[in-house]
N, C-alpha and C positions, 0 to 999 in steps of 0.2 A: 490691479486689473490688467488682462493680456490683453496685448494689444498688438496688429500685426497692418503693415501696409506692403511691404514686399511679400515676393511666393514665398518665402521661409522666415520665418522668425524663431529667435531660440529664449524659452523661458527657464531661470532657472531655480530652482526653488532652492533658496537662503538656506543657509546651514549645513547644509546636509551633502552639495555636490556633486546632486543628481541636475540633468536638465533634459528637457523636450523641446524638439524641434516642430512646430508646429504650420503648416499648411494654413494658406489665407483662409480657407472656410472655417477653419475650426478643428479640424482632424488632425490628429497626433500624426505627422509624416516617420521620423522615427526615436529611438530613443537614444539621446547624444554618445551613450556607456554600456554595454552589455553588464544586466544586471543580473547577483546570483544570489538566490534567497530561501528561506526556507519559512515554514508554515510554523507558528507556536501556537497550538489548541488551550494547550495547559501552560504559560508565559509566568517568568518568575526572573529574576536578579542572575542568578545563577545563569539559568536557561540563557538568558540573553548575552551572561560572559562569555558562557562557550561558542553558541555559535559566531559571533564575534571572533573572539581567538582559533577558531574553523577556516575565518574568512567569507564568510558569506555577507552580503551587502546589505538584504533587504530583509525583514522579518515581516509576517501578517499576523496581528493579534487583534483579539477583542480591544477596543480600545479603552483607555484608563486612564488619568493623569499622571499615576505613581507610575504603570509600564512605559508611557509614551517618553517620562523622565528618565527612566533608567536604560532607555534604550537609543537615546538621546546621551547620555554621559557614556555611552560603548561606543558611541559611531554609526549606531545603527540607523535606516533610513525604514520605515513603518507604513506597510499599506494598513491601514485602521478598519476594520470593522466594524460596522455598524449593526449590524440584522437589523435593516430597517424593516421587516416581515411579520408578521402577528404572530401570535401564538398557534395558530392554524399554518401559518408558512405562506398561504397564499396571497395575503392581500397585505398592502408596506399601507403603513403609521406613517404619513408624512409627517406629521405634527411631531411626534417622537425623533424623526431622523431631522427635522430640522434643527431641532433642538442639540440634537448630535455634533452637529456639523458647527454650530454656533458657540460650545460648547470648545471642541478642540482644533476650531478651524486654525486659531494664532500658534498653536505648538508646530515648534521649527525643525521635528525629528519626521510629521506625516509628509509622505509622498504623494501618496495617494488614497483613492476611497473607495471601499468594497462594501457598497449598501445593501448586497443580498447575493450568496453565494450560492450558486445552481440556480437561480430562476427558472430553470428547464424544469428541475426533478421538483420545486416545491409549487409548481403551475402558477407561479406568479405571472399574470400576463404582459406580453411584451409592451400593452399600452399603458399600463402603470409603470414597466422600467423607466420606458420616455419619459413619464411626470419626476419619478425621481433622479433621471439625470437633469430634467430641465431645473429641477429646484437645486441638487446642488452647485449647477456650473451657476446660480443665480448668486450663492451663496458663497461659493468659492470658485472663481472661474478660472483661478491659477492651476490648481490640480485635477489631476486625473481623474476618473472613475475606473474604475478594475474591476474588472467582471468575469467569473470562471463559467461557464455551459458547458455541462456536459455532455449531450448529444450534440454530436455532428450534425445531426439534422435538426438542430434550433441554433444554428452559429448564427444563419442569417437574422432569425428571427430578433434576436438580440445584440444584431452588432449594431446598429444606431443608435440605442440606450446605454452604450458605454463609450471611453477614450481607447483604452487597453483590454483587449477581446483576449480572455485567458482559456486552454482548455486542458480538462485533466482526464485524460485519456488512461485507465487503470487495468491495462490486459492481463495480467500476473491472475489466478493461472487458467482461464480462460481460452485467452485466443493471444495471439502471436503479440510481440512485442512491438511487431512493424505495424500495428496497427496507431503508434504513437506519431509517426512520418504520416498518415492519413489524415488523422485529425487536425496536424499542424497547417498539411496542406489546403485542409477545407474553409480552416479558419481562415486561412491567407487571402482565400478568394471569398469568401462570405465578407470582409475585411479589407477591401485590397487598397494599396497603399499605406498599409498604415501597420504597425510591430503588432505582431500575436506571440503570448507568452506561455510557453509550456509549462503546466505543474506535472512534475514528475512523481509516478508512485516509488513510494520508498518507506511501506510501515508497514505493520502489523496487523491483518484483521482484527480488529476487534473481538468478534464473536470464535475467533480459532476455528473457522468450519472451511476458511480456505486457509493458503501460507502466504507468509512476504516473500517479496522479489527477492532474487540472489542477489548477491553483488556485480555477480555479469549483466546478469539482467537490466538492475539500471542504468550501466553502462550502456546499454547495448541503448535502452530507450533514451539518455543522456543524449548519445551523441545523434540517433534518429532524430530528434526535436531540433536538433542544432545543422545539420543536414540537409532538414525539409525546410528551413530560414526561420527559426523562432527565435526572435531576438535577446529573451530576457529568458531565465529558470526561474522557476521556485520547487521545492523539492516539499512532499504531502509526508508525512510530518514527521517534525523534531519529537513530539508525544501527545500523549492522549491520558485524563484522569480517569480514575478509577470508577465505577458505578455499581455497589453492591448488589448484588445476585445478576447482575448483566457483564460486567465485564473488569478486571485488572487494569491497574495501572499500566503506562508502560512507556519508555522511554527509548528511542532508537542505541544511544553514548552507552547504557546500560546494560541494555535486552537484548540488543542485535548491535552486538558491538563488532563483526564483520562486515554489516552492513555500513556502519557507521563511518569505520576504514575507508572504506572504498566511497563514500561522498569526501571525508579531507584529500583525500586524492582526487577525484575529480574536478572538485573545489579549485584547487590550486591549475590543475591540465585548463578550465572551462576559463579561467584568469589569464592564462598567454597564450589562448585561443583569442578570447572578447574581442582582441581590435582589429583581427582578423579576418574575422566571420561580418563584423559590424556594418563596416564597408564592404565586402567583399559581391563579387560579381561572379557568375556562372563564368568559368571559363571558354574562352573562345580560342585557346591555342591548345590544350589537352584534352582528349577524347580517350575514356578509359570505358573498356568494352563488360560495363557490367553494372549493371543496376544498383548493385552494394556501392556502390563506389560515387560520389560528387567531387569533380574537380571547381574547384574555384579558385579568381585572383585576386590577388588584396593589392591597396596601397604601396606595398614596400618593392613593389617588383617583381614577387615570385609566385607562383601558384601552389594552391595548395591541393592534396586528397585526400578524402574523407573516407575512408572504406570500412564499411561494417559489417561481419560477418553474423549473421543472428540463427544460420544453418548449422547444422552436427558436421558437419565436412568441412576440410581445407579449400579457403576460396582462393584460387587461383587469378590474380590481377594485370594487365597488360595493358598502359596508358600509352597513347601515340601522340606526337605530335599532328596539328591539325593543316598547319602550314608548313611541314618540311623541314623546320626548325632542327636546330640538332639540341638535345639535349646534354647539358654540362653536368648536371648533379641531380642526385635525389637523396633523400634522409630522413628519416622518424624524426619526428619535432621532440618525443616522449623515451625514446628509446638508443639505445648505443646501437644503430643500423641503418647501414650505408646502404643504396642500390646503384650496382653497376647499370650504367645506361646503355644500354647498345642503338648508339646514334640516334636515334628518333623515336626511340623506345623505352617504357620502364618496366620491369615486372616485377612482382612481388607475392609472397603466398601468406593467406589469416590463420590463425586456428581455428576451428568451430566456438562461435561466440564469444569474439573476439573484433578488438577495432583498432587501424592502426593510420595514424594519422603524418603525411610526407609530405615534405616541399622539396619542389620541381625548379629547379633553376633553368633556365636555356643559355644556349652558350648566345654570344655577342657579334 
């Protein structure tokens, strides 16, 4: 049972070497790890080595005994799934999800609990979300609920019925990629105080009547979500099973094996970013003249910039000191490049759709 007498208490759940810091009332304040995960639709022994040996932390599957085990002998940490929702989508089976929860509540690999995913798109009402947060924090009040909304305009509606307000903001090819900085943002205030975690798109339509994101692309939205303060990733999805005369199999490692590239890559960039971003504060000593661009300072001393270009042109960057400060150094965290500082000043140029991430030292 949690239990909390100072303003923070930190719970941490056995096994596995996740923890949450949690606020006297009850609200998740934030999460101890930045965490990097991704979606299993179609979950298998295999599926779960590789992303594992990928490096991803967290996985979300329907929940199972034989998956929750073998993803538990990987390392993995598992937001579970329930569909507590009916056959219709609109209205949660309490009776069934309790049974869920009672069921795989003592397996030491769940993190957390995902009792209905979009409650927005399957009009499940926000006053049934309440009932089924209240019954599982009744049931397990150690763990989280996770909960993804997809409109922006139901964040509010649904952030009380969950611990972890998730959103999957999917513009690929629609509307601009910044629209994933929006959502994050909305979440934050619909939410505040408390971690919002961005699902990032990164598959395949289904029906092939649109296309998947490039690999720029999810970069671009990667690091937008990360930017706008989303504390944790999970990436939409590792794969999807096949459904005769509706749609193909299809697996990211396989099918979109560029795409696939460019998440072990990031995978590892979003890992010596994590303690970073985690703690990190808007800076109050660099002022960089461009909206693409977040300056912040971490723990270790130095400031960081976040600059992402998601335009067809070269962006041009120019970071000033805010106090007079002279600056000693600047340099790509990712890249072999240096920026000469000229005294109080950094500049640097992107490519179009492109992001390039530097730390700011100041001189002593």
């Amino acid at each position: 049972m949690r239990s909390c007498s100072a303003p923070l208490c930190t719970l941490a759940i056995v096994g596995v070497g996740l923890s949450f810091v949690w606020s006297q009332d009850g609200a998740i304040a934030r999460v101890s790890t930045f965490q990097i995960g991704i979606y299993l639709d179609v979950a298998t022994s295999e599926a779960l080595r590789e992303v594992r040996a990928a490096g991803f932390d967290v996985v979300w599957l329907h929940a199972s005994e034989a998956l929750l085990d073998d993803a538990g002998r990987e390392g993995l940490k598992v937001i579970a799934y329930l569909s507590g929702n009916d056959r219709e989508g609109n209205r949660l089976d309490l009776e069934r999800l309790k049974g869920q929860i009672q069921r795989y509540r003592s397996h030491p690999a769940i993190v957390a609990w995902d009792v209905v995913d979009e409650p927005d798109v399957w009009k499940v009402p926000p006053e049934q979300m309440g009932q089924a947060y209240e019954l599982v924090k009744k049931l397990d009040p150690a763990r989280p609920v996770y909960t993804v909304v997809a409109r922006p305009n139901s964040y509010r509606l649904f952030a009380s019925a969950t611990d972890l307000l998730a959103v999957d903001c999917y513009p690929v090819p629609r509307s601009s990629v910044e629209d994933v900085a929006g959502c994050v943002s909305q979440a934050r205030s619909a939410k505040s105080g408390s971690p919002v975690v961005a699902v990032i798109q990164a598959f395949r339509p289904p029906t092939g009547a649109e296309r998947e994101p490039s690999p720029k692309e999810v970069r671009l939205m990667t690091y937008l979500a990360i930017a706008s303060g989303a504390k944790s990733l999970l990436y939409y999805t590792y794969g999807y099973g096949g459904i005769p005369g509706v749609r193909s199999s299809w697996t990211m490692p396989r099918d979109s094996r560029l795409l696939w590239q460019e998440l072990l890559k990031l995978v590892q960039e979003v890992r010596r970013l994590a303690p970073i971003v985690q703690e990190s504060v808007a800076s109050s000593e660099l002022a960089c003249a461009s909206r693409a661009v977040t300056a912040i300072a971490a723990g270790d001393g130095l400031h960081y910039v976040i600059a992402i270009n998601s335009t067809d042109r070269i962006l041009n960057v120019r970071c000033a000191s805010r106090n007079g400060r002279e600056i000693e150094e600047g340099r790509s965290i990712f890249r072999d490049e240096r920026l000469t500082p000229l005294h109080r000043e950094i500049a640097f140029s992107l490519d179009p759709s492109d992001v390039g991430v530097y730390s700011v030292r100041f001189a002593q």
